[in-house]
N, C-alpha and C positions, 0 to 999 in steps of 0.2 A: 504493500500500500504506500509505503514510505517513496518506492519509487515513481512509483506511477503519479504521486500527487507531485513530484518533482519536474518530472518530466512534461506535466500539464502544464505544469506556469511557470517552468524558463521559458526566453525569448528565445534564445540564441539559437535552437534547432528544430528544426520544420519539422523533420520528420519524428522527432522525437514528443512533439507536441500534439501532433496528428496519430501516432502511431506509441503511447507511452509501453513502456517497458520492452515489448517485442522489436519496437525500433532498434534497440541495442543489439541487435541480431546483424543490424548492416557495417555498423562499423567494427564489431567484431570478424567478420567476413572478409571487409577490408583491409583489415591489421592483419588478419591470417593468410590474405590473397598470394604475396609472394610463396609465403611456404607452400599453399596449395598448388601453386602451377608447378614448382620448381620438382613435386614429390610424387606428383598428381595429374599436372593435365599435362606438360608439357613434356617433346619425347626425348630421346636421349641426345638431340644435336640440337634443339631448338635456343636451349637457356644462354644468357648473357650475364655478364662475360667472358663465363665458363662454361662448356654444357657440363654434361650429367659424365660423358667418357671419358672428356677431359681430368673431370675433377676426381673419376675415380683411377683414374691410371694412377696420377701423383698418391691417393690415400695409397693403394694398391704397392709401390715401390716402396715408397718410402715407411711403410711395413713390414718389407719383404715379400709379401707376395705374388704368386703368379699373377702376372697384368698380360697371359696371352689370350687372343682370343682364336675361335675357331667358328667354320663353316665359311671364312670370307670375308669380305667387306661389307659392311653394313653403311658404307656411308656412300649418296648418288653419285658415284664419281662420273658416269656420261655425259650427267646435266647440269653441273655443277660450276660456274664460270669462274676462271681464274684460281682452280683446284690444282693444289698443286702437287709435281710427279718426280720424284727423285730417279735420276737418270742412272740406273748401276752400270756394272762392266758384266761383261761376258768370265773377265779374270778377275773376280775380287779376289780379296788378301785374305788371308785366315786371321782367324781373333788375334788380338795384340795380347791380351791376359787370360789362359784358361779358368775359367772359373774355378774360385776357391774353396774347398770343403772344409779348412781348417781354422774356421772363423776369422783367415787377414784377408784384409782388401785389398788391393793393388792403388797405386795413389793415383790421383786423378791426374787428365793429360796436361800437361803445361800448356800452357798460352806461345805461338812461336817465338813474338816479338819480344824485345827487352821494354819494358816502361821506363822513358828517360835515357836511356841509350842515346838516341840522335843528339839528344840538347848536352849530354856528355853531365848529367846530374849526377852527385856524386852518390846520392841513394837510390841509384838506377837499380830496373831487379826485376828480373823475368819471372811475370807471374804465374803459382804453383797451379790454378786451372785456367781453362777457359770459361768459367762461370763464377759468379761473386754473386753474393747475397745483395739484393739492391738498398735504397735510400729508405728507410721508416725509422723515422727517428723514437726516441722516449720519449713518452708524451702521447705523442700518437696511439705507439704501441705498449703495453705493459712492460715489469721490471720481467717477470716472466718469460713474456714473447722474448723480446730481447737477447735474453740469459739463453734462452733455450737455440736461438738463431745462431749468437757467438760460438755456444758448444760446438753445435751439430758444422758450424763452417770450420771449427778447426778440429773438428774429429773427421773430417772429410780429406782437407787441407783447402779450403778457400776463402777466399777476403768478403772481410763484412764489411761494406758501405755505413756510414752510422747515421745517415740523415740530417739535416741541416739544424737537431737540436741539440748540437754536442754529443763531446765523451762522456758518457754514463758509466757510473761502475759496473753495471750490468754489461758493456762491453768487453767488458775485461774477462771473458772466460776461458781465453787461449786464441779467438780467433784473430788476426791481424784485420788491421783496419785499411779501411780508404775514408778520410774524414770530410766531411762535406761541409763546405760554408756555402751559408746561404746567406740572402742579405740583413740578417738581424746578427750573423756573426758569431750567433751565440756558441759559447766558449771562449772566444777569441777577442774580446771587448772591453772595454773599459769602464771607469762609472759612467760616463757621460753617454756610452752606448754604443761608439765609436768603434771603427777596427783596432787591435791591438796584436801590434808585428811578434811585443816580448809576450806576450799570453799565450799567444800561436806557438812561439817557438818552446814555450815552457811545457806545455798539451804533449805535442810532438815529442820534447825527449822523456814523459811520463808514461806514454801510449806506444803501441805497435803500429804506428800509423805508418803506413807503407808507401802511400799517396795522397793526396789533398787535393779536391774537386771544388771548384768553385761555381755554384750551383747559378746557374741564370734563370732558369725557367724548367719546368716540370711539366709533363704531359695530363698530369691531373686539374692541373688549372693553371696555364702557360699565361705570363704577362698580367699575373695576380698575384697579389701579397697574401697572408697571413694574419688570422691573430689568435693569439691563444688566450681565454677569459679570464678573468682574474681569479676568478672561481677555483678555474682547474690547474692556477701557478701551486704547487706545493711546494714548501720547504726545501724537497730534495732536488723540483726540476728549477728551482729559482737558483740554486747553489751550483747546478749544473751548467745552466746557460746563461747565469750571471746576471739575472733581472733579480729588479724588487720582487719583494710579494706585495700584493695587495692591487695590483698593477697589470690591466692589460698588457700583453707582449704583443709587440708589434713585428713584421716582419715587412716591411717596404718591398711595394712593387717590383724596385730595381737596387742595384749597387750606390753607394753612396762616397767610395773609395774611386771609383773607374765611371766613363758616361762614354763610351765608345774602342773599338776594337784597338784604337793604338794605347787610350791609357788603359787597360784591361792586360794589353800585353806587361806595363811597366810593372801591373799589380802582380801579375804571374812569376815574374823574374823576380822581383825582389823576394817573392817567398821561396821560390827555389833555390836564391841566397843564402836567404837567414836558415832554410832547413833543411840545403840539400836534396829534401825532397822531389821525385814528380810531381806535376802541380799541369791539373787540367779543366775543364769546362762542362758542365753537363745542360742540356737545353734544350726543347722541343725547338720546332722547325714551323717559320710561321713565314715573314719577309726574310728575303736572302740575300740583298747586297748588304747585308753587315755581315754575314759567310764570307763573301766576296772581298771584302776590304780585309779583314782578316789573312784571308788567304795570300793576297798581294803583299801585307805586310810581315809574313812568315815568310813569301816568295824571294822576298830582295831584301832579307836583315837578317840580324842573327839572336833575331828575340821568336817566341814562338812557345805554345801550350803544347805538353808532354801527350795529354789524351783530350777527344771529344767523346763525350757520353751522348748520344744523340735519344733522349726520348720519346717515343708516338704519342700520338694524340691519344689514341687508342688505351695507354696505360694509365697507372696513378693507381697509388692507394692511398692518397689526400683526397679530403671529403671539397666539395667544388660548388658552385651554382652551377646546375643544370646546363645552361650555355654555354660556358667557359667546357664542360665537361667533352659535350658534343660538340660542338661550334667550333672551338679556340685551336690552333695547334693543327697538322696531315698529320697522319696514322705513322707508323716506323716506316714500311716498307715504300711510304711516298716522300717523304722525308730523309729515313737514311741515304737512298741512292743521289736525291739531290744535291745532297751534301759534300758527300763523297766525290761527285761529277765536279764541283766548286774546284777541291783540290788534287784531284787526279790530274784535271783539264792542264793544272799547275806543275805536275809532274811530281808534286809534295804530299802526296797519300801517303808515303812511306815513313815520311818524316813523324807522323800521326800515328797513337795508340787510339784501334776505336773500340768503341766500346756502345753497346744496345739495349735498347729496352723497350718493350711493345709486348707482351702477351711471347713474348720468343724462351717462356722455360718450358716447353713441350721438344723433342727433338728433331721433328722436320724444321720450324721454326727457326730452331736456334741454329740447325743447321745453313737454312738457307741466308740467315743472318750470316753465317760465319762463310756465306758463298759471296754476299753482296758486300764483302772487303772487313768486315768485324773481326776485332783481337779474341774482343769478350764480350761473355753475355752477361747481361743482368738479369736477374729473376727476382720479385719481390711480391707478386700475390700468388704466385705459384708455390713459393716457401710457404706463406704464409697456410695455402692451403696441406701442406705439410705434417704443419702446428695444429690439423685440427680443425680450420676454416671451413663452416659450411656454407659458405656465400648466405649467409643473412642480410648482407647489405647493411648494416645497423653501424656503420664504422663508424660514422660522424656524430651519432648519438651517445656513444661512452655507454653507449649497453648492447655490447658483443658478447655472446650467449655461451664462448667458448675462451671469454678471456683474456683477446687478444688485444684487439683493438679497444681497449678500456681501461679507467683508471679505479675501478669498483673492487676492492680488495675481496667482495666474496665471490664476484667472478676469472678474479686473476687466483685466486685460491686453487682453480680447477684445473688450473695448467699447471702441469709437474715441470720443470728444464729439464730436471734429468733423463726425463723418461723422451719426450718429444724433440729434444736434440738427438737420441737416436735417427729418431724420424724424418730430422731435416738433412742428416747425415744422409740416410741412403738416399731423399729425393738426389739430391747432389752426386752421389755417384753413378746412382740409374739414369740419371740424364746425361753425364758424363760418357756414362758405358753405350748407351745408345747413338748417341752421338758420334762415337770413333765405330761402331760396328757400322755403321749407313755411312764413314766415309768409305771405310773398308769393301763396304757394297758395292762403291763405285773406284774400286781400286786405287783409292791412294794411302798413304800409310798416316798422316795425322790431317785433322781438320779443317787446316789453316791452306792446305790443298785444294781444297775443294773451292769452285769457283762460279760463276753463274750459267756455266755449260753442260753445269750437272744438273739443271733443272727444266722444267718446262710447265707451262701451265697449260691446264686444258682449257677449251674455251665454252664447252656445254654444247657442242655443237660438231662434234667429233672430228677436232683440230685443236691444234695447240701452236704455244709462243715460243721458242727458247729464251730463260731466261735474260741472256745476254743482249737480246734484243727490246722483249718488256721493258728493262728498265736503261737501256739507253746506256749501254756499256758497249767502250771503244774496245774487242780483240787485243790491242796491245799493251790497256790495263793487266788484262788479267797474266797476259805473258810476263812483262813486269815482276806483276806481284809474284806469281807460280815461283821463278826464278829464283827470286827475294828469298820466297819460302823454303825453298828448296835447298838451298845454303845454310839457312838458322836452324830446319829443323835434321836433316840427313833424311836420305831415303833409307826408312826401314828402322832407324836407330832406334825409335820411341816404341816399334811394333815388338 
């Protein structure tokens, strides 16, 4: 009765007023809508951003278990446009590592390229995979998530990104970093909110920081700032990233140090002074003649970024407006080749560590990323789903149902690190191991081989592209590069 007299004489809902108590059936419906389609109506390739195959392959591996399937494809490959076809050899190679029976793993494949090599940095250093744990900061994610990410990346051997909200002690659980500043700096700051060269350099000799990414823009919300509420500054993230409490954190649209490609460069080099470090850029792809001036100004000087991280629109695990989500930003695969075309055109692709991020921790994906000229891959909701993520979508609400994306101590209570760093461990090597067996399929002996002549898309119409020509690559790039690669890595040494 209590309800129903309730629901007669609010204003605020029609249907609630028209329809007391039993009303509460529709927006119960609607809060339940996602789960229903995701469990329920929708079929196993439909779901976004993930489907249903997707996301159980990653639970599946990084479990251990069998992720084969049988009878066939199940997915329209005839009619399906721009479906894409890994090209094998008539001679592939045999496996590079018999599978293990005695509980070791084999380490994962190195990355060919040195980071920082070209620019002659003195903490240059070939990194130990071709896969890194991407950008989610603390904050974002739990002490948990975190803890459990750093594990599983250096029970793997591969580098955590730490995201643009600082060194967390949760970072510190053996995995080596790549430190990301973004434009609020945090870590790296002063009181007055400022960059801070000696803060940087102090982080840096505290930390396993391997690299340092200067974050420009994100494909979760490209050419948008940040804020984090005052609400959810706690003691520990205010000590971490160096804000008051009580105090909106702010995080400015753009840089406040650098306002164009040449002073950007001076910001780059003076930190790979003070910290010897690689020191590179990460940034969705939106207008390209600041690519372009970039690239002219690495062309004919001797200043120059270590890596580009190039982000898709298509990714983010940063919560966004709507527009900026879908609207802002081309996807990786229209973006990276663009990019790449800027400084190939230049002859200075080489010069460059690249590095991706787009939905590419699956293995066709990341492979055909590592054919379209990529060092490394990022993965960062693919880990995530790793951790236990069941695509709830609730990440921007601080009520993630499994812990992650939240700062509610009885739902980060639910996440173990000990137990789910296993987990993120083997995604990381199951992707790893897949990925050198499909280059293997197409007879080359490490990944950084493969090129965009190993692919082809279909067009749904019983024809296809080779990749080499879809994306507008010149034949003597990939000769180039093959070459390049063939040098760094030896034929056969890594098989």
């Amino acid at each position: 009765m209590a309800v129903f007299l309730h629901d007669v004489l609010q204003s605020r809902h029609a249907i609630l007023r028209n329809y007391p108590v039993v009303g509460h059936l529709r927006y119960l419906i609607e809060r339940l809508g996602p789960e229903l389609r995701q469990y329920i109506v929708a079929s196993d390739t439909e779901e976004r951003p993930f489907d249903r195959v997707q996301r159980s392959w990653v639970y599946q591996v990084s479990k251990g278990q069998n992720s084969y399937q049988g009878f066939g494809t199940a997915a329209p490959i005839e009619t399906t446009p721009d479906y894409l076809v890994i090209r094998h050899s008539p001679t592939p190679l045999s496996a590079a590592h018999p599978e293990a029976h005695d509980g070791t793993h084999p380490p994962l494949t190195p990355a060919a390229k040195t980071l920082g090599g070209p620019r002659g940095r003195d903490h240059a250093v070939r990194p130990p995979s071709l896969i890194a744990i991407s950008a989610m900061s603390f904050g974002s994610l739990s002490s948990a998530a975190i803890k459990a990410l750093n594990a599983g990346a250096a029970e793997a051997g591969a580098w955590h990104n730490t995201g643009e909200g600082g060194i967390a002690p949760h970072h510190l659980q053996g995995g080596d970093l790549i430190w990301q500043l973004g434009t609020g700096y945090f870590g790296a700051r002063d009181a007055d909110g400022r960059f801070s060269m000696a803060r940087l350099v102090e982080q840096c000799e505290a930390a396993p920081v391997r690299a340092i990414e200067v974050k420009l823009s994100q494909g979760a919300k490209p050419g948008l700032g940040g804020v984090l509420p005052a609400a959810k500054v706690t003691p520990e993230i205010a000590a971490i990233r160096g804000v008051p409490l009580g105090v909106d954190v702010i995080s400015p649209p753009s840089h406040r140090e650098f306002h164009d490609p040449d002073s950007m460069l001076d910001f780059v080099e003076a930190i790979a002074d003070a910290t010897g470090l690689p020191v590179g850029i990460k940034t969705a792809v939106g207008q390209t003649a600041w690519f372009e001036e970039l690239a002219d100004l690495m062309a004919a000087g001797d200043r120059g970024v270590d890596f580009i991280a190039i982000d898709g629109g298509e990714g983010g695990t940063g919560a966004a407006p709507v527009v900026f989500a879908d609207h802002v930003s081309v996807p990786f695969l229209t973006g990276f080749p663009r990019i790449y075309r800027i400084f190939a055109e230049r002859g200075i692709e080489d010069d460059v560590f690249w590095i991706g991020a787009g939905k590419l921790g699956f293995p066709d994906r990341a492979l055909l990323g590592l054919g379209l000229g990529l060092d490394m891959v990022y993965v960062a909701r693919e880990a995530m789903l790793s951790l236990g993520c069941i695509q709830a979508q609730e990440c921007h609400t601080g009520h993630c149902p499994v812990g992650i994306a939240t700062q509610d101590p009885r739902k980060v209570r639910g996440l173990v690190p000990s137990d789910k760093s296993v987990r993120v461990a083997g995604y990381l090597r199951s992707l790893d191991a897949e990925i050198v067996r499909l280059a293997h399929a197409c007879g080359v002996a490490h990944p950084s081989l493969i090129n965009t002549e190993h692919f082809e898309l279909l067009d749904g119409h019983h024809d296809s592209t080779i990749a080499t020509q879809a994306f507008r690559y010149d034949p003597a790039w990939l000769e180039r590069r093959t070459s390049r690669m063939r040098d760094r890595v030896g034929i056969g040494n890594l098989a």
